[in-house]
LUMROLO-989326 format. One record per atom (N, C-alpha, C): residue in one letter; x, y, z. Coordinates in steps of 0.05 Angstrom, whole numbers, plus 5000, padded with zeros to 4 digits. Layout:
! residues N
aXYZ/...
***
This chain:
! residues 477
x675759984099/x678059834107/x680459934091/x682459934102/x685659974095/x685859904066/x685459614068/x686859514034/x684659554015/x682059724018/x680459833993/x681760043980/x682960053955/x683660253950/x682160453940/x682260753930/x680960963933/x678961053908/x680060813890/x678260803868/x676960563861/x675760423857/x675160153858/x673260083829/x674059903810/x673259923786/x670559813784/x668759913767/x665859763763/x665359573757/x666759283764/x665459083754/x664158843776/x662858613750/x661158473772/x662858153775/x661458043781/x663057773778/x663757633753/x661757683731/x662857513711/x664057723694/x665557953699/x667158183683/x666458483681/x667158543666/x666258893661/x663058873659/x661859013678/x659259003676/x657859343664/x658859363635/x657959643626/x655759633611/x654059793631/x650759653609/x650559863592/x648559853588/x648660053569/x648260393567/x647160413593/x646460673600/x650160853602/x652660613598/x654660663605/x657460573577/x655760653560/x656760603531/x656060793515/x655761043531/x654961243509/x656361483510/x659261453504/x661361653499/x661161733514/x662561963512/x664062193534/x662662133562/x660862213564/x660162323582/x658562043605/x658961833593/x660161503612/x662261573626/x664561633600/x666861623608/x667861843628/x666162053637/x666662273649/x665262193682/x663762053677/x661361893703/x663161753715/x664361543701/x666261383714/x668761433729/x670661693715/x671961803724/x671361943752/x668462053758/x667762253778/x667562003799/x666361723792/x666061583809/x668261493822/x670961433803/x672861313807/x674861543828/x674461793827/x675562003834/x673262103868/x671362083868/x669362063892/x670461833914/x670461613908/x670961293925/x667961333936/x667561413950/x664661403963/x662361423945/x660461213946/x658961173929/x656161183942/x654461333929/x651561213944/x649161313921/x645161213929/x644361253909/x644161403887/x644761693904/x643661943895/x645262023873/x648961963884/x651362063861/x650861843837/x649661583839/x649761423819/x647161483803/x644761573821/x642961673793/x643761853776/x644362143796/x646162313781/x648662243749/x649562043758/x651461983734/x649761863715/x648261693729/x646061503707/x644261763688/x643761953695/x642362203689/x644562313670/x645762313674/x648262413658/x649162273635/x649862013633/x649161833618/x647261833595/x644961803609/x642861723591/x641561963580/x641762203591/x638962383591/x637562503604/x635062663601/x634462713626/x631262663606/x630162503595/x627862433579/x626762253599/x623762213597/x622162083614/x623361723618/x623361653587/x624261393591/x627461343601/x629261553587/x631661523600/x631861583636/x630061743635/x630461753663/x630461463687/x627661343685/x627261063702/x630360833681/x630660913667/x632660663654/x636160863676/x635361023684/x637361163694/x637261133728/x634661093734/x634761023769/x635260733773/x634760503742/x635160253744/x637560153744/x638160383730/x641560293723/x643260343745/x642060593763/x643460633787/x643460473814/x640860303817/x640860193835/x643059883829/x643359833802/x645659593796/x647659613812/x648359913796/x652059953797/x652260043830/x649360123844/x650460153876/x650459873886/x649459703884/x649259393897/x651259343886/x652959303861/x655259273852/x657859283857/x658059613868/x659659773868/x660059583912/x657459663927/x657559513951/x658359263951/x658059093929/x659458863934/x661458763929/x662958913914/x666358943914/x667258993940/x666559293947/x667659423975/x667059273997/x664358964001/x664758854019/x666958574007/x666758503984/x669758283985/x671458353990/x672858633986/x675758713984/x675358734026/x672758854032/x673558874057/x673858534078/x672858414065/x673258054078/x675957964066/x677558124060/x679457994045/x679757804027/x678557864006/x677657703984/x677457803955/x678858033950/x679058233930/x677757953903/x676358223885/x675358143865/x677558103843/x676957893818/x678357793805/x681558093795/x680558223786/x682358463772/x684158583795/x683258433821/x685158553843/x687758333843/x686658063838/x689157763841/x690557863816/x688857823795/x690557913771/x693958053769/x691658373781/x694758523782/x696958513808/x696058323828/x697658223842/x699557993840/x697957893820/x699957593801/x701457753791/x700657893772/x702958113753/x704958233763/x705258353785/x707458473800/x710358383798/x711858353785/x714858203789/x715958203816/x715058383832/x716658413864/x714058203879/x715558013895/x713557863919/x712258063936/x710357983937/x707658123953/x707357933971/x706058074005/x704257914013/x702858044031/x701157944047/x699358084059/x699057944094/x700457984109/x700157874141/x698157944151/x696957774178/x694257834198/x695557774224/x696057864240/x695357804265/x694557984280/x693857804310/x691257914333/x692958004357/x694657904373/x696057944385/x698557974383/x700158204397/x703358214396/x704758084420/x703057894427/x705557674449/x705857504434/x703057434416/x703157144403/x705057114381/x707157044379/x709357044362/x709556834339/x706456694354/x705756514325/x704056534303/x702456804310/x699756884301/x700057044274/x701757074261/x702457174245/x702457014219/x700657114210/x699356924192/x699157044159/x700456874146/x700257034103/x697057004105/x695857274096/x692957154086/x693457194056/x695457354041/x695057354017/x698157384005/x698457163983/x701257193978/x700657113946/x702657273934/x702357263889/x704657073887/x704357063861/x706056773850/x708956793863/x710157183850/x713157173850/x713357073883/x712257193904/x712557143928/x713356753927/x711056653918/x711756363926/x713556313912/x715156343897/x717356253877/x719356293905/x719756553911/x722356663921/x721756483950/x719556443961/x720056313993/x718756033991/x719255933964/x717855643961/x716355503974/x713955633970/x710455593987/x710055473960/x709255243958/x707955043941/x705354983947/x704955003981/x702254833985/x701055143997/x698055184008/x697755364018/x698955514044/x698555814037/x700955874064/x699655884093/x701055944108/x700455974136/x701956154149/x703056014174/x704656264186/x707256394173/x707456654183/x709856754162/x712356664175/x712656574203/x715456434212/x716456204198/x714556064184/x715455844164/x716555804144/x715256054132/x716756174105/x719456354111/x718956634131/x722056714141/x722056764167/x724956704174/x725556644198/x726956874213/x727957034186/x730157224192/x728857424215/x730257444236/x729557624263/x729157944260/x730757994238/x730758214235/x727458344215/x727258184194/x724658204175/x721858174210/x722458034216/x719857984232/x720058234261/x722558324258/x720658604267/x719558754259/x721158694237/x720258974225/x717458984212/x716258714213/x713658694209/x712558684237/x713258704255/x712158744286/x711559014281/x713659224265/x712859544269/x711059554264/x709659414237/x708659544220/x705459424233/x706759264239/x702959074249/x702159304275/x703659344292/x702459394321/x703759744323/x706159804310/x707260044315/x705660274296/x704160174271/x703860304253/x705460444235/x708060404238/x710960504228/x712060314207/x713260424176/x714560294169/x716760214173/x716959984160/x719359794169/x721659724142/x723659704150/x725459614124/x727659364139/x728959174118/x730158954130/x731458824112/x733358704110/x735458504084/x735058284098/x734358174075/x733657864077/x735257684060/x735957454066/x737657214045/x736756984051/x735156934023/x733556644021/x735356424036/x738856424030/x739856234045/x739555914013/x739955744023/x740455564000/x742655583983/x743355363958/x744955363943/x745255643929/x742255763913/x742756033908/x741156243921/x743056263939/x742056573956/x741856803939/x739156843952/x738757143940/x738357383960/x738657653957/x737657803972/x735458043955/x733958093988/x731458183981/x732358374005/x731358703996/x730158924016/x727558884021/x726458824046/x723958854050/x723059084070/x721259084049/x719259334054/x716159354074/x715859404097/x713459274119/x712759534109/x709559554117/x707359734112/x704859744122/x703459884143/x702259774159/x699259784143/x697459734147/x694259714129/x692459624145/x693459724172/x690759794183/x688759584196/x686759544199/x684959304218/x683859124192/x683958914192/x682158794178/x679358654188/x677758594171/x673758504184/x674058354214/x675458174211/x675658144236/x677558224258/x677758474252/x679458594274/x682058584275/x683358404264/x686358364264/x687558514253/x689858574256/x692058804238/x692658694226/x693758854197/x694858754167/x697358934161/x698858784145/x701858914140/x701558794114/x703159024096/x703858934072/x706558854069/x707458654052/x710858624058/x710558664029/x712558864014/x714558773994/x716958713992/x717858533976/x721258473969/x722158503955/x724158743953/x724958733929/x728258733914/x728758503895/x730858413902/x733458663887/x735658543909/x737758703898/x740258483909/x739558303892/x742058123886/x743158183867/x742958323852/x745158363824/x746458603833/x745058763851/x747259013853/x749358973875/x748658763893/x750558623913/x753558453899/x751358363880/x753658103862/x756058253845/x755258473840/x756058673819/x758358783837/x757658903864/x760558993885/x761758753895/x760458493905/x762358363912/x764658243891/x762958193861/x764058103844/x767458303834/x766758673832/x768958843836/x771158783857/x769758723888/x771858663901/x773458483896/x772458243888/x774357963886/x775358023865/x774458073847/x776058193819/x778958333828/x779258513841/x780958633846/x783058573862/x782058443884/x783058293905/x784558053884/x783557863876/x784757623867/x787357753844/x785857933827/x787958033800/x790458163816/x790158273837/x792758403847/x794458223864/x793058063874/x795057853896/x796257593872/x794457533846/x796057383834/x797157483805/x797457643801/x799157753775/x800957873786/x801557963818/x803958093826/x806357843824/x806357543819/x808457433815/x808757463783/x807657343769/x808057413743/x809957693733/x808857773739/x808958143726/x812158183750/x813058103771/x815758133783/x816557903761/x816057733763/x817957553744/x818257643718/x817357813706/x817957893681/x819258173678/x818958323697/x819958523705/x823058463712/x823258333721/x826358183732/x827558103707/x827058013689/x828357913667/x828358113642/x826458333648/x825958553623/x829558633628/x829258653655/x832958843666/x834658673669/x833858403666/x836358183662/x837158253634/x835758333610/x836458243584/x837358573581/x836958683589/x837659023586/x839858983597/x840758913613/x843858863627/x845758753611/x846358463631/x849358333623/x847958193605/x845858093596/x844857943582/x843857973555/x845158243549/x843958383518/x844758183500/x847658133501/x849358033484/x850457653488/x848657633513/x847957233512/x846257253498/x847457133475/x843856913449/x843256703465/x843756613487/x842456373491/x841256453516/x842256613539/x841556643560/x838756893549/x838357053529/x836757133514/x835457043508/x835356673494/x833156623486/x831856513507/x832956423533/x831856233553/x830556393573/x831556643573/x829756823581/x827156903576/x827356963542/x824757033534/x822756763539/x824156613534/x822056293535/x819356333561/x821956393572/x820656393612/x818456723609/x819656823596/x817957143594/x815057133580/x815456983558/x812556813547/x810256573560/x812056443570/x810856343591/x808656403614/x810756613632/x808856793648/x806956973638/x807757143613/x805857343603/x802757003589/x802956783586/x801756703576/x799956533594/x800856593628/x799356413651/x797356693658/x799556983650/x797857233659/x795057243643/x795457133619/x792757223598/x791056893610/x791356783604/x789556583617/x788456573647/x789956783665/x788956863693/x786956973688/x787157293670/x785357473662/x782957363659/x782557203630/x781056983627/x779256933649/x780456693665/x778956543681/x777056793703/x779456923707/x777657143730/x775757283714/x775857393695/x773257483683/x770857253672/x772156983673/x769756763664/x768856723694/x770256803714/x768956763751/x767356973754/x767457153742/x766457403766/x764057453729/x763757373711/x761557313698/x759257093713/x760456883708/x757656703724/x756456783742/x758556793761/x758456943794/x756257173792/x756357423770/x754157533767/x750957563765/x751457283746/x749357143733/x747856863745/x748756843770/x749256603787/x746556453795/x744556683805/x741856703820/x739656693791/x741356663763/x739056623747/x739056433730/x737556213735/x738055993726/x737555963697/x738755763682/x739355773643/x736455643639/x734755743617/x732355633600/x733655433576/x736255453577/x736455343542/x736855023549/x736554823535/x737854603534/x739854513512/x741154363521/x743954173514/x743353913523/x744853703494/x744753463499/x747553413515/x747853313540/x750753213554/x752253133534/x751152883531/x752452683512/x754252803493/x753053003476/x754553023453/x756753323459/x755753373482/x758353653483/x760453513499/x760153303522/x762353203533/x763453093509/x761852823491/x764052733465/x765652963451/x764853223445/x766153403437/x768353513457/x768153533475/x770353553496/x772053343491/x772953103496/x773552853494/x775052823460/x773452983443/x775052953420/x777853183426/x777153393429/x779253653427/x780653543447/x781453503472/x783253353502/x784053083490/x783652943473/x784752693465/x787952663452/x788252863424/x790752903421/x792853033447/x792053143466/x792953263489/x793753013508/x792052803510/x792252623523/x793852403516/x793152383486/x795952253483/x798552303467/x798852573475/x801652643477/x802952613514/x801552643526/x801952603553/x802252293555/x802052093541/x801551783540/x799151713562/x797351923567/x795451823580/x792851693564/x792151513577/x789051453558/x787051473567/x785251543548/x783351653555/x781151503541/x778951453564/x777351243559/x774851363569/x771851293550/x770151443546/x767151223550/x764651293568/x762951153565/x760351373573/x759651353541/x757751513542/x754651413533/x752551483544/x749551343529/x750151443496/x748551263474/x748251313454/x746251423448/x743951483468/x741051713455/x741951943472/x739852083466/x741452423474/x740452383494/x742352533516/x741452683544/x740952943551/x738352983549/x737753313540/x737753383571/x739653573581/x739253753601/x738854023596/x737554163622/x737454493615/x739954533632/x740754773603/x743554813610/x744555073586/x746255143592/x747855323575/x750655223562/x749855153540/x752054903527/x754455043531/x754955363528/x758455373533/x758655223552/x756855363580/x757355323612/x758155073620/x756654933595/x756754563605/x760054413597/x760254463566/x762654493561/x765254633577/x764454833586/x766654913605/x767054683632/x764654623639/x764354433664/x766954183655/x765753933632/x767853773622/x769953873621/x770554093601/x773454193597/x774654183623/x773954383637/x774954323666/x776254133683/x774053973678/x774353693703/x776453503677/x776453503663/x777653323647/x781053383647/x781153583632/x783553763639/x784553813667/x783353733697/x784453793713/x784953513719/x783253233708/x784053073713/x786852933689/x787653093675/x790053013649/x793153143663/x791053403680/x793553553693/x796053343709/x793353213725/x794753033750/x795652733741/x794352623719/x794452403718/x798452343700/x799152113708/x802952063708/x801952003670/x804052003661/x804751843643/x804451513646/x803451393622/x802251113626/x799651003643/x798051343650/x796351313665/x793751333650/x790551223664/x788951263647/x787151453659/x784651493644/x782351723652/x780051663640/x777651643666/x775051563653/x774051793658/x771851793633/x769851943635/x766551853621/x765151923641/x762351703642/x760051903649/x757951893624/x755652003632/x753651843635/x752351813664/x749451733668/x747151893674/x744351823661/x742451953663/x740151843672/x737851963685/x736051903695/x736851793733/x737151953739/x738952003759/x736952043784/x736852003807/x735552103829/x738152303843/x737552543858/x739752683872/x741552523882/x740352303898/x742052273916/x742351943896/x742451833879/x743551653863/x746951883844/x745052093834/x747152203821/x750152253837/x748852323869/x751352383886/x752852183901/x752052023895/x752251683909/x755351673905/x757151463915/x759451433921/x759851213898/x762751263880/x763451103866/x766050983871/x766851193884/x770050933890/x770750843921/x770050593919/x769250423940/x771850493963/x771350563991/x774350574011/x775150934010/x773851053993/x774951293996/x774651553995/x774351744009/x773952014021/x771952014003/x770252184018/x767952263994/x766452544007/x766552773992/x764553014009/x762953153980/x760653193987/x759153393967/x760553653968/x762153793948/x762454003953/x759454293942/x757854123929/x756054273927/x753154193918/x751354183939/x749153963941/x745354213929/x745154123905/x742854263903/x739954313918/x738054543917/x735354543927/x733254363917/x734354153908/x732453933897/x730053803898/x728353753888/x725153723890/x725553423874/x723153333864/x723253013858/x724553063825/x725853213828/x727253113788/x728552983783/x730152973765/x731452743754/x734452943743/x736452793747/x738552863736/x741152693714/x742452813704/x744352593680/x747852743703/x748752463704/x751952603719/x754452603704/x755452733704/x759252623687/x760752603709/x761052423697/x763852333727/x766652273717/x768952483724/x771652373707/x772752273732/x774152083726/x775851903742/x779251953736/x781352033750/x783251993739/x786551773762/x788051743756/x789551613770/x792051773772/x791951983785/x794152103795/x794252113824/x795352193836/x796852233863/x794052133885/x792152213876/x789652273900/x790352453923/x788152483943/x788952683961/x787252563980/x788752714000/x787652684030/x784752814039/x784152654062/x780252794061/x780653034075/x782753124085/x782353414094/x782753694064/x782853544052/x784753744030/x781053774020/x779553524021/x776853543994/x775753794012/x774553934024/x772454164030/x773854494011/x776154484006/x778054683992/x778854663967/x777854423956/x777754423923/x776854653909/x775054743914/x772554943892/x774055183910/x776255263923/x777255513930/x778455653906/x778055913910/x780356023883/x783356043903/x784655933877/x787955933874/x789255603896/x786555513907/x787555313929/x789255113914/x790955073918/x793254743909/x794054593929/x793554393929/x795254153945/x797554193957/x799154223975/x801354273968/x803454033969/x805754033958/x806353853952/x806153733927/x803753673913/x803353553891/x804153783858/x804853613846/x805453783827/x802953683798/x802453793780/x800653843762/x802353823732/x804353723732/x805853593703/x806553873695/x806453943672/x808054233650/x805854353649/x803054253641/x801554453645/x799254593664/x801754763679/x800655003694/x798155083689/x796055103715/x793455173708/x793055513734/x791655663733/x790755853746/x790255763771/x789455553779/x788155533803/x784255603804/x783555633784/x780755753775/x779055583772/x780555323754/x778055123746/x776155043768/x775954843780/x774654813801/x773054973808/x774155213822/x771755473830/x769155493809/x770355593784/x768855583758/x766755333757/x768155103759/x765254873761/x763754913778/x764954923800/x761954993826/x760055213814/x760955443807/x760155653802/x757055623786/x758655443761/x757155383738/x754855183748/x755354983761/x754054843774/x752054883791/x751955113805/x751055223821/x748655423803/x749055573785/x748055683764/x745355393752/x746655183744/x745355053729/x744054833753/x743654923786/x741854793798/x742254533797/x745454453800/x746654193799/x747754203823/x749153923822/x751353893845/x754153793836/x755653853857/x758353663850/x759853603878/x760453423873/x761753183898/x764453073881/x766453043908/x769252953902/x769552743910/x771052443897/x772152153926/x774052263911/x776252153936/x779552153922/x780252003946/x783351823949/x783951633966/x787951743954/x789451813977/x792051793965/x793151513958/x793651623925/x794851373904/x793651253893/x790451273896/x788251193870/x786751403855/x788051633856/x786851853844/x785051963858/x783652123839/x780852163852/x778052203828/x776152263835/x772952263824/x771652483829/x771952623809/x769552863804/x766452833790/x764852913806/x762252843786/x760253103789/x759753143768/x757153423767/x755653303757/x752853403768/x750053253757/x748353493743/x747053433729/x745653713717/x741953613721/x740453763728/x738353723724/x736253673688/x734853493680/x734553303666/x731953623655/x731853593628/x730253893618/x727153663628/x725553573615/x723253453630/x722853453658/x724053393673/x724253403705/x724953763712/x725453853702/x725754193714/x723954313708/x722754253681/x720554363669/x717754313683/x717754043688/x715354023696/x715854133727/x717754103744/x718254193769/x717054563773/x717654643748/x718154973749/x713754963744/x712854823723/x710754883711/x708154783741/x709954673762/x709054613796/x708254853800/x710954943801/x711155183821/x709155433811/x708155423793/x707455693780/x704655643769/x703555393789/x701855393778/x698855463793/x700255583822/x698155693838/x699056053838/x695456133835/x695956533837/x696256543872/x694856833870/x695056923888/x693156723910/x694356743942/x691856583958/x691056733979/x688456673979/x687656813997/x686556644022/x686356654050/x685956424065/x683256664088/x681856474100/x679956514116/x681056584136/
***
């Protein structure tokens, strides 16, 4: 059969079965090699080695036809598991091991467009097409039209196949897949090998160059004319105004100081954005990095005469998370809610934990607009949310689907003295999206509006992840 491969190792069911006729230096080790280099096995080559082995002395001899008739019943009963599709332990093993998803398709007919069936799929596989329970047909797991020809080639054409695939979901990934045909299996059906192998980072890496470029040139061309215009204002009639001099430079620092914080933000976008599809191991307590946010934005807040009002749990809320990332999340939302909010106005900010998805995404301000702008792949965990509230202008429900755009503004509304990039927002989704959260907007014009990100709870991910990984390879009848 196809998927025996051409050397097949000596062991029995309960491990390396090296007796002893096969522990005696070199010339074991030279037996095994000829065997492993032969594939075809039968009595005569295994006395031979056993002879070789042991000796060629009266008693070594029968301990050498005994030994040979083992390792041929042995050696046959591998080559009939691997041929029922049932590879012996050291075969799952190094198919668990593989970092690229593996799997192994059967079908009998090429009309039947349902018959296409996983008989064998390794862990990475079930991670990337989230098979939790045992698999079945491969239309369930992918759908993409293009992959399932190309495993049509390979089943019935005998031709390899290649195909780009995208898991689709909050974090899309892409995979080249690789079809491979292997031939008839015991009961007659054809087998295809699929590998996938991903090349989302080298995708993320050009698209990330393009927007990089794209965004840095369409928004530093105002900046950089506005400063350019005033370099030849002050070279002009303006050498010798001290005041029209100094009000110039004012405005010249200004822009060069929206340019370095553009820089900034686009290189903190097109970082995550890189890093997007790989979710953070570390944890952070919420609690205490939002209070740390909340301390540094407080003197800010009330120089603005805004107040700023805080309700946070007193035991820790340990999420998995990347404490800058998280911190950037608050900074964000906080600061975009100080941006908008008037003078004499206030600003809440509230962390709850132990969260269900759809509790964490639930509606808090009663009467008004409300859309997920970014809803996670969520399984039964548990999440902690921040939610800042602020009382500025609010906005209209056509405006919420364009929040998390880069450079998008309201128009009309203005954002007080301090000028922001247009970045924040994008950046939270981003981050959010990274850390396998969500975030949802209400806003109502003239009661402000409500941002809330939820982060998944480190106990609830952990045990979710220690699910998933906790079945090998499967093999099905």
């Amino acid at each position: 059969m196809s998927l025996t491969p051409p050397a097949l190792p000596l062991r029995s069911r309960r491990g390396f079965a090296a007796g002893p006729a096969l522990t005696t230096g070199a010339a074991g080790v030279a037996a095994v090699l000829l065997l492993g280099l032969v594939g075809e096995v039968n009595g005569l080559l295994l006395l031979l080695m056993a002879a070789l082995i042991g000796g060629v002395s009266g008693v070594q001899a029968v301990r050498a036809r005994r030994e040979a008739a083992r390792l041929e019943a042995e050696v046959a009963g591998t080559h009939a598991e691997v041929a029922a599709g049932e590879p012996s332990l050291p075969y799952t093993a190094v198919i668990n091991a593989l970092p690229d998803p593996v799997l192994v398709v059967s079908a009998l007919e090429p009309d039947d467009l349902t018959g296409r069936r996983i008989v064998m799929i390794n862990i990475a596989a079930r991670e990337v097409l989230k098979i939790h329970r045992e698999p079945g047909l491969l239309v369930t797991a992918i759908r993409d039209p293009d992959v399932l020809e190309a495993v049509d080639e390979a089943l019935f054409g005998g031709l390899d196949g290649e195909a780009i695939f995208h898991t689709g979901g909050a974090q899309e990934r892409i995979f080249r897949i690789y079809a491979r045909p292997l031939g008839l299996g015991a009961d007659g059906g054809r087998l295809a090998l699929l590998v996938l192998h991903d090349e989302t980072d080298i995708r993320r890496v050009e698209r990330m160059r393009a927007d990089f470029l794209a965004n840095a040139s369409h928004e530093l061309r105002t900046p950089l004319a506005s400063l350019s215009g005033f370099i030849e204002t002050l070279r002009g009639h303006a050498r010798t105004d001290e005041g029209a001099r100094e009000k110039f430079l004012g405005i010249m620092q200004t822009q060069a100081e929206r340019m370095s914080r553009l820089i900034d933000d686009l290189m903190s976008l097109s970082r995550i954005e890189l890093n997007e599809h790989v979710s953070p191991q570390d944890q952070v307590d919420l609690a205490t990095a939002v209070h740390d946010v909340i301390d540094a934005l407080t003197p800010i807040a009330r120089d603005r005469g805004v107040t700023l009002e805080a309700e946070l749990p007193d035991e820790s809320v340990v999420a998995v998370g990347d404490r800058d990332q998280v911190i950037q999340v608050a900074q964000n939302l906080v600061d975009n809610a100080l941006k908008y909010s008037p003078s004499g106005g206030a600003l809440r900010v509230r962390v709850v934990t132990g969260l269900t998805a759809e509790a964490a995404a639930a509606a808090r301000m009663e009467g008004a607009a409300r859309m997920s702008l970014l809803t996670p792949d969520h399984g039964p965990e548990r999440y902690a949310a921040l939610s800042v509230s602020d009382s500025g202008p609010g906005l209209a429900r056509e405006h919420l689907p364009r929040l998390t755009e880069r450079f998008y503004r309201v128009e009309g509304q203005k954002s007080g003295d301090r000028l922001g990039t247009g970045l924040g927002l994008a950046i939270v989704k981003h981050i959010m999206n990274r850390h396998r959260g969500g975030l949802v907007v209400e806003s109502a014009p003239g009661r402000g509006a409500t941002f809330t990100a939820y982060f998944p709870l480190a106990g609830e991910a952990k045990a979710l992840a220690g699910a998933d990984k906790s079945s090998g390879v499967t093999k099905l009848s």
